[in-house]
C-alpha positions as CSV (number, residue, x, y, z in Angstrom):
1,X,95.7,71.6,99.4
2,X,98.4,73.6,98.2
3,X,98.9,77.3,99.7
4,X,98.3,79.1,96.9
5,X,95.0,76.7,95.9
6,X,94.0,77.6,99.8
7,X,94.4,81.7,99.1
8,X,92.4,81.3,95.5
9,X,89.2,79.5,97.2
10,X,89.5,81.7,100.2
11,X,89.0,84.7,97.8
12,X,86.5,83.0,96.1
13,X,84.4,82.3,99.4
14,X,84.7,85.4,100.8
15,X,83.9,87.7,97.4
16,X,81.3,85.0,96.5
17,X,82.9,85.0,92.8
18,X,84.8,82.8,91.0
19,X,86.1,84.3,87.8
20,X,89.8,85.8,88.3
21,X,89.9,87.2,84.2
22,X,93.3,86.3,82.3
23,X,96.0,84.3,84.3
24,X,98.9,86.8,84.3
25,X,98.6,86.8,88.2
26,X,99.2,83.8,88.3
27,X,102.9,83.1,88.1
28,X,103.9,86.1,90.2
29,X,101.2,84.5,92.6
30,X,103.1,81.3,93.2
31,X,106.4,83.1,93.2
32,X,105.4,85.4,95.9
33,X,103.7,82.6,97.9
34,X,106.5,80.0,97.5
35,X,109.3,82.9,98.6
36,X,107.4,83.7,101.4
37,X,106.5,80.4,102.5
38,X,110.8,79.8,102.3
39,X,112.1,83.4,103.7
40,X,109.8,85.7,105.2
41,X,110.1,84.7,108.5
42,X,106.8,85.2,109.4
43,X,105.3,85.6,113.0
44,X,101.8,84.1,113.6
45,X,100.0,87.1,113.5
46,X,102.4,89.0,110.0
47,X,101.5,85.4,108.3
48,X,97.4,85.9,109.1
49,X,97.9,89.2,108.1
50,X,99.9,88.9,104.5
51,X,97.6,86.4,104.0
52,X,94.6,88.5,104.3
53,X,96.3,90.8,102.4
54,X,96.8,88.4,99.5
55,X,93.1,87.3,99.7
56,X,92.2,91.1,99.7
57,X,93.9,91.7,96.7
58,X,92.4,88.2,94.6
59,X,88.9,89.7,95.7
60,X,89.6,93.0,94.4
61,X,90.2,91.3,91.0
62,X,87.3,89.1,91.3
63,X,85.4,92.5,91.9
64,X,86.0,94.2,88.7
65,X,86.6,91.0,86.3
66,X,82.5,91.0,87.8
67,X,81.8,94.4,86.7
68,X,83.6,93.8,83.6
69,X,81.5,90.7,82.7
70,X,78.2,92.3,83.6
71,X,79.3,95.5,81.6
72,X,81.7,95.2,78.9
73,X,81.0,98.3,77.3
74,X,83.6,99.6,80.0
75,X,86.3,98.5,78.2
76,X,85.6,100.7,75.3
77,X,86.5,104.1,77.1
78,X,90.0,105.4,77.0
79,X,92.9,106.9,78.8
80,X,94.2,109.4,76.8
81,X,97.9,110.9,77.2
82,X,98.0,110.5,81.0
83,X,100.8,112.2,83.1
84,X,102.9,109.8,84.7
85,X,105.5,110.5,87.5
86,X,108.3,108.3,88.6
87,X,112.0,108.7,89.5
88,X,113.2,107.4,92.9
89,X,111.1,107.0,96.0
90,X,111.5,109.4,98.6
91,X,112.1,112.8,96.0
92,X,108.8,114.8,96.5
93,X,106.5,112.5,94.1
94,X,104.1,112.8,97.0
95,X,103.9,116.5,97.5
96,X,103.9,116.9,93.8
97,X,100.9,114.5,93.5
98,X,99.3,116.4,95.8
99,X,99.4,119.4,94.1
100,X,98.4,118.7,90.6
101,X,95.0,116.6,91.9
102,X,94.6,120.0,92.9
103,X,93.7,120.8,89.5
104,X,89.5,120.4,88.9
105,X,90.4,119.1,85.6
106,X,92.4,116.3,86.1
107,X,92.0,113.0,88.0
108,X,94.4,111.3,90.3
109,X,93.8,108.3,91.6
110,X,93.1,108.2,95.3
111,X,93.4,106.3,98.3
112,X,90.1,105.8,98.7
113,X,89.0,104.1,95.1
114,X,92.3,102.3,94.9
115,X,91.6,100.6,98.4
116,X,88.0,99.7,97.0
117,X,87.4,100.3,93.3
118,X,83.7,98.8,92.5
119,X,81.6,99.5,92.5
120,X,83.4,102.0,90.2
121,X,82.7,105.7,91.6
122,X,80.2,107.6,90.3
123,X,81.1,111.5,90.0
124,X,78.2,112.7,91.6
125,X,78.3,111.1,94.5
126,X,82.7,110.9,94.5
127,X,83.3,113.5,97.7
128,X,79.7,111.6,99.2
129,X,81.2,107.8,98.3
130,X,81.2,106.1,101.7
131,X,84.2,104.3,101.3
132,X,85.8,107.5,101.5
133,X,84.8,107.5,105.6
134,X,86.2,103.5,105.8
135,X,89.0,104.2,104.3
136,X,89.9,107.3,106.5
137,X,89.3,104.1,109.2
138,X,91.7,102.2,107.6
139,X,94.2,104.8,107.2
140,X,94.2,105.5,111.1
141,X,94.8,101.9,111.8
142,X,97.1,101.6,110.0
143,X,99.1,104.7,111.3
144,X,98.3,102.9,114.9
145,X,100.6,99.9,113.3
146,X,103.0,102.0,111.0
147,X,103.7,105.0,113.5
148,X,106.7,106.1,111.5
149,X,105.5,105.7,107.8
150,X,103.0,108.0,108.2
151,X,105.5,110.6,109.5
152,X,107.3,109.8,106.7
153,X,104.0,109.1,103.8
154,X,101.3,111.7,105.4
155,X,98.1,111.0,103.6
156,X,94.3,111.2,104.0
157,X,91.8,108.8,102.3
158,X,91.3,111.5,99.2
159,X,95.0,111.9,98.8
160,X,96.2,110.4,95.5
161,X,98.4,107.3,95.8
162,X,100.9,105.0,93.9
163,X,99.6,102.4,91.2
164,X,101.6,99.7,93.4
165,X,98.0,98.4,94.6
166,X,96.4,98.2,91.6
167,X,99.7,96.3,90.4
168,X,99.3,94.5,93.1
169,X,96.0,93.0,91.7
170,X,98.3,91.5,88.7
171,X,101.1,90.1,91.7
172,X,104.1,92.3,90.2
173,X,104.3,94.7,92.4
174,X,106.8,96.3,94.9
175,X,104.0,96.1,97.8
176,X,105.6,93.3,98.6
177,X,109.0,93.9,99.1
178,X,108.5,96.8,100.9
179,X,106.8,94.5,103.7
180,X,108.3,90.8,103.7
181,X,111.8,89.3,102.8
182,X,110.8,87.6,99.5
183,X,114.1,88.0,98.1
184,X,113.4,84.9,95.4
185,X,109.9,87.0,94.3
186,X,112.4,90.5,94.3
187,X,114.8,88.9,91.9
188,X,112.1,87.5,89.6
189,X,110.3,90.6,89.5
190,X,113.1,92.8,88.8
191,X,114.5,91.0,86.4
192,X,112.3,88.2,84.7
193,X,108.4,89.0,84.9
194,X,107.0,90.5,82.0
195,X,105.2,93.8,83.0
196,X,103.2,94.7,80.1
197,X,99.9,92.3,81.5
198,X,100.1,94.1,84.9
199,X,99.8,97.8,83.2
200,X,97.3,96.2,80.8
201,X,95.6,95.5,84.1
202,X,96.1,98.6,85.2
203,X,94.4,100.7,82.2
204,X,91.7,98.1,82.7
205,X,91.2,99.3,86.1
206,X,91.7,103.4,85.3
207,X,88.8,102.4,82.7
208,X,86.4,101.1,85.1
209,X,87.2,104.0,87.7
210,X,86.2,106.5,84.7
211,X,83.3,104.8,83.7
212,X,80.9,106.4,85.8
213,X,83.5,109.4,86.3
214,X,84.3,111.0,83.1
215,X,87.4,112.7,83.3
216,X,90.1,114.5,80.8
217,X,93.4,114.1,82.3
218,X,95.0,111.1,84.5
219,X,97.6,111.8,86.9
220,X,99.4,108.9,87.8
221,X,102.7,107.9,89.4
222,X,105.0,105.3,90.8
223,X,108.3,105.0,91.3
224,X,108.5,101.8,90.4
225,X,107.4,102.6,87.0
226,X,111.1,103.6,86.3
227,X,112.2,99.8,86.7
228,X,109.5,98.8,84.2
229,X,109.6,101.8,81.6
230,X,109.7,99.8,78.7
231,X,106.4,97.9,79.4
232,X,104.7,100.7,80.5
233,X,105.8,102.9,77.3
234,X,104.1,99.6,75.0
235,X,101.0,100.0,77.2
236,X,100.8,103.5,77.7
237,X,102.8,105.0,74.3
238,X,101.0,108.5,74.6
239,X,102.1,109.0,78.2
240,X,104.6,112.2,79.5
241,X,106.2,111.8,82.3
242,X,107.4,113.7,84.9
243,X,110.7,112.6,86.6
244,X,111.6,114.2,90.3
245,X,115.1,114.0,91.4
246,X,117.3,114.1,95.0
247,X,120.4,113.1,96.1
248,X,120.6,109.6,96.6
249,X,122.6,109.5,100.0
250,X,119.2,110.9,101.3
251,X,116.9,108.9,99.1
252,X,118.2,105.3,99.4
253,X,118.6,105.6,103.6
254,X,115.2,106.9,103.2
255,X,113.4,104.0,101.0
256,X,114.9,101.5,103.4
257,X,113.8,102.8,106.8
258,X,110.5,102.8,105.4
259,X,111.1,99.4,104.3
260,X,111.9,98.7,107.9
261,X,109.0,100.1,109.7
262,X,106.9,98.1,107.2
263,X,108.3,94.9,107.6
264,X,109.1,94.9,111.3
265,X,105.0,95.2,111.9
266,X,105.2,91.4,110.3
267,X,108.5,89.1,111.8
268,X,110.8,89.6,114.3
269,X,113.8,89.1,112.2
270,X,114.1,91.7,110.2
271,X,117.8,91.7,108.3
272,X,118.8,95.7,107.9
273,X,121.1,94.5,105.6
274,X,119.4,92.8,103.5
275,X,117.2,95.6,103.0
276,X,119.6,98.3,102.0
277,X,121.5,96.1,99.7
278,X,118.4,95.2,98.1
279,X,117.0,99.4,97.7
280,X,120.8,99.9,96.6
281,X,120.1,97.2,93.4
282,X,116.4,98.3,92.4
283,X,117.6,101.8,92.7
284,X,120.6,101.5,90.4
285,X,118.7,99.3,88.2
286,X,115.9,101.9,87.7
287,X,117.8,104.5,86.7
288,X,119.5,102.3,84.2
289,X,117.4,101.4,82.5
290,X,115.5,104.8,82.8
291,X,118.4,106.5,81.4
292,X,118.6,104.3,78.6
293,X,115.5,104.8,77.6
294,X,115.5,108.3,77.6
295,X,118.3,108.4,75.5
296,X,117.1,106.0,72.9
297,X,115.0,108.8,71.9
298,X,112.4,109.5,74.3
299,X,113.8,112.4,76.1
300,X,111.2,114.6,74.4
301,X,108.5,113.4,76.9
302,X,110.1,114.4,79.8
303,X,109.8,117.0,82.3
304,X,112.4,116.9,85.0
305,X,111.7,118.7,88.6
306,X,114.4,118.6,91.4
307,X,113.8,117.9,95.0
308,X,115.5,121.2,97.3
309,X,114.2,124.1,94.4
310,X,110.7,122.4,94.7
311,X,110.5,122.1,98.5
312,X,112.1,125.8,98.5
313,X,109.1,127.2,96.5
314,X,107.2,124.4,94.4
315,X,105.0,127.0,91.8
316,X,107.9,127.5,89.1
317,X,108.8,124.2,88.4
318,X,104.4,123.2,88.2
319,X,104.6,126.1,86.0
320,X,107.2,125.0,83.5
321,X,105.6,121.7,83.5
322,X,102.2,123.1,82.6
323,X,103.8,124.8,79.6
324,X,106.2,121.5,79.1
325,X,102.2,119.5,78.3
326,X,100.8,122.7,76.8
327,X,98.3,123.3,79.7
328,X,96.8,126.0,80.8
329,X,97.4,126.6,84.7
330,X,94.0,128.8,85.7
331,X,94.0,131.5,88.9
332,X,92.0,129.3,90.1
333,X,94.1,125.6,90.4
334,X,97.0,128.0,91.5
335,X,94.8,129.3,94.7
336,X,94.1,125.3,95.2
337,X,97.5,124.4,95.1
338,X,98.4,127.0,97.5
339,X,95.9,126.4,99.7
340,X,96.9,122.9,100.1
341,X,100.7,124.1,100.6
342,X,99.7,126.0,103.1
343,X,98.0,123.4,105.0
344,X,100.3,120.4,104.5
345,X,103.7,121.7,104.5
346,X,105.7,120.2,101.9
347,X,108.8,119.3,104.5
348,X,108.0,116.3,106.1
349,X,107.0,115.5,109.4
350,X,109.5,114.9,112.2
351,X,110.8,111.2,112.9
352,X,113.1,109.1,114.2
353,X,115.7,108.0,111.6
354,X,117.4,105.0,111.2
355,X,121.1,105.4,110.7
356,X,122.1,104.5,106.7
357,X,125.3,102.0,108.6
358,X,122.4,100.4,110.0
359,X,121.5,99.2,106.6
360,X,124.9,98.8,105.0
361,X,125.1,102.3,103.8
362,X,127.5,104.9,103.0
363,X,126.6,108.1,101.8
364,X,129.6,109.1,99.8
365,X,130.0,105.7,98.9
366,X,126.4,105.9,97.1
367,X,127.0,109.3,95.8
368,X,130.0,107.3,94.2
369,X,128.2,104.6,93.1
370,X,125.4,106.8,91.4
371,X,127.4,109.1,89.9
372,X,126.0,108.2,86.3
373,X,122.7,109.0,87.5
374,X,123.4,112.4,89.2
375,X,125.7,113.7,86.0
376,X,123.0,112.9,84.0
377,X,120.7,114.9,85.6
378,X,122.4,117.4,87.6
379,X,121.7,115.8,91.0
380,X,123.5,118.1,93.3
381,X,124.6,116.5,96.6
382,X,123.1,118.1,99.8
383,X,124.2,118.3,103.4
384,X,122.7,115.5,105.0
């Protein structure tokens, strides 16, 4: 039996279902699988556990393809000008998260439901739902094996999070980059898979989490949206977006160290390299193709918020954005958001770095290199 036949039963055992829903996972599957199988360089225990994490991710579709079959009527609700945020890793997407979920009418999506989705949360029992306490469990193992990331990613279970799992559901997804060398899965993903199934997966997923949990406004965001803009304008063509911005020569060192303290939890080869060159290329290549769309006429449905005035003081720029969507931001979601400031600092917590040579990186050499990104914007370099 093949690898990828072994993962698909596996799943099936364990979730005691059988019916995966359209095959769009499929290829992305066997491309992950087979690049891992070649490159990752996998110790016995990172193989058990990117296998289990594979296996995780097949049950989780099994899951809801169940719900859906048992209640199709989900598929009628709808998600209605969401607020999506993307831009480069590592340029206060977090923080900024953070603070709009703090607004009572809008909906994130959070750690806990995107680590288990069904059964799909009900809203009077979602600050109740036990998988909140498990996945507070999870979490703190997790920290035990990522020290570092969560220094760098501080989160709790009802923090909102990054569509990359749900993604991962559909097998294009930068999960899993970020923790194996699957350069051959990278380069397909990138550059050949076709994105639009996996965000049609996604809004079938944001359905079935506001089935049971009406809600007015999504707030979404991933990076990674920025390398797939075009599909996820065809699947979501209502959508405003909100695009955060930093200077690169502290974003790309950034997005690879936590690429390292990923990966090293999984082989004991890790290639530093390797790892910068490929942030460098998915970095450049995002903002590519983000600034050609936007200047192919869909500049209008963007609101743009830069990293060192937001950290300084982050109220005028949520502000401008609330009058950018024509929102109303009340006394009250101001005192929330300032609240949560106030507890969780916006500047993040201390940790070691990993030098950008390290990884093959020069800072003036990227602030070079991205020049066409930062004169677009007005990305100011900062002392770093």
């Amino acid at each position: 039996m093949g690898h990828v036949a072994d993962l698909l039963q596996r799943a099936q055992r364990q979730s005691g279902l059988t019916a995966f829903g359209e095959d769009s996972y499929r290829e992305g599957l066997e491309i992950l699988v087979a690049s891992i199988d070649r490159d990752a360089r996998l110790t016995e225990s990172g193989r058990v556990a990117i296998d289990a994490l594979i296996i995780d991710l097949l049950c989780k579709r099994l899951e809801i393809e169940s719900w859906y079959g048992h209640h199709p009527e989900i598929d009628a609700q709808e998600i209605v000008a969401p607020l999506i945020g993307l831009g480069l890793p590592r340029t206060g997407s977090t923080a900024l998260a953070c603070l709009l979920a703090e607004d009572p009418e809008c909906r994130p999506l959070r750690n806990w439901e995107a680590i288990s989705p069904c059964p799909p949360p009900d809203r009077a029992t979602a600050s109740t739902d036990p998988r909140i306490a498990e996945a507070e469990a999870f979490m703190t193992r997790r920290a035990q094996r990522f020290p570092r990331m969560t220094a760098m990613l501080p989160n709790s279970a009802t923090s909102p999070t990054e569509c990359q799992g749900i993604m991962g559901h559909d097998f294009k997804s930068q999960i899993f980059q970020a923790m194996v060398h699957v350069p051959q899965y990278t380069e397909w993903l990138n550059h050949k898979a076709d994105l639009v199934s996996t965000y049609r997966y996604l809004k079938r997923v944001l359905k079935l989490l506001q089935w049971r949990w009406p809600t007015r406004r999504w707030r979404l965001k991933n990076p990674s949206h920025s390398l797939f803009i075009g599909a996820l304008n065809e699947v979501f063509p209502d959508a405003r977006f909100v695009m955060t911005h930093r200077d690169v020569a502290a974003v790309i060192p950034s997005v690879a160290d936590l690429y390292f303290e990923l990966r090293r939890a999984f082989s004991d080869t890790v290639d530093l390299v390797s790892i910068g060159k490929m942030t460098n290329q998915f970095c450049k290549l995002a903002m590519q193709r983000m600034i050609a769309f936007r200047d192919g006429g869909e500049n209008h449905r963007f609101f743009d918020i830069h990293f060192i005035p937001f950290q300084h003081d982050p109220f005028p720029s949520i502000a401008a954005l609330y009058d950018f969507l024509g929102e109303e931001l009340t006394s009250e979601t101001r005192k929330r958001m300032q609240a949560w400031r106030r507890a969780k600092p916006l500047d993040a917590q201390a940790y070691t770095r990993t030098p950008p040579s390290m990884f093959g990186l020069d800072r003036n050499e990227l602030r070079q290199e991205f020049q066409f990104y930062s004169n677009r914007f007005g990305v100011a370099d900062v002392a770093t």
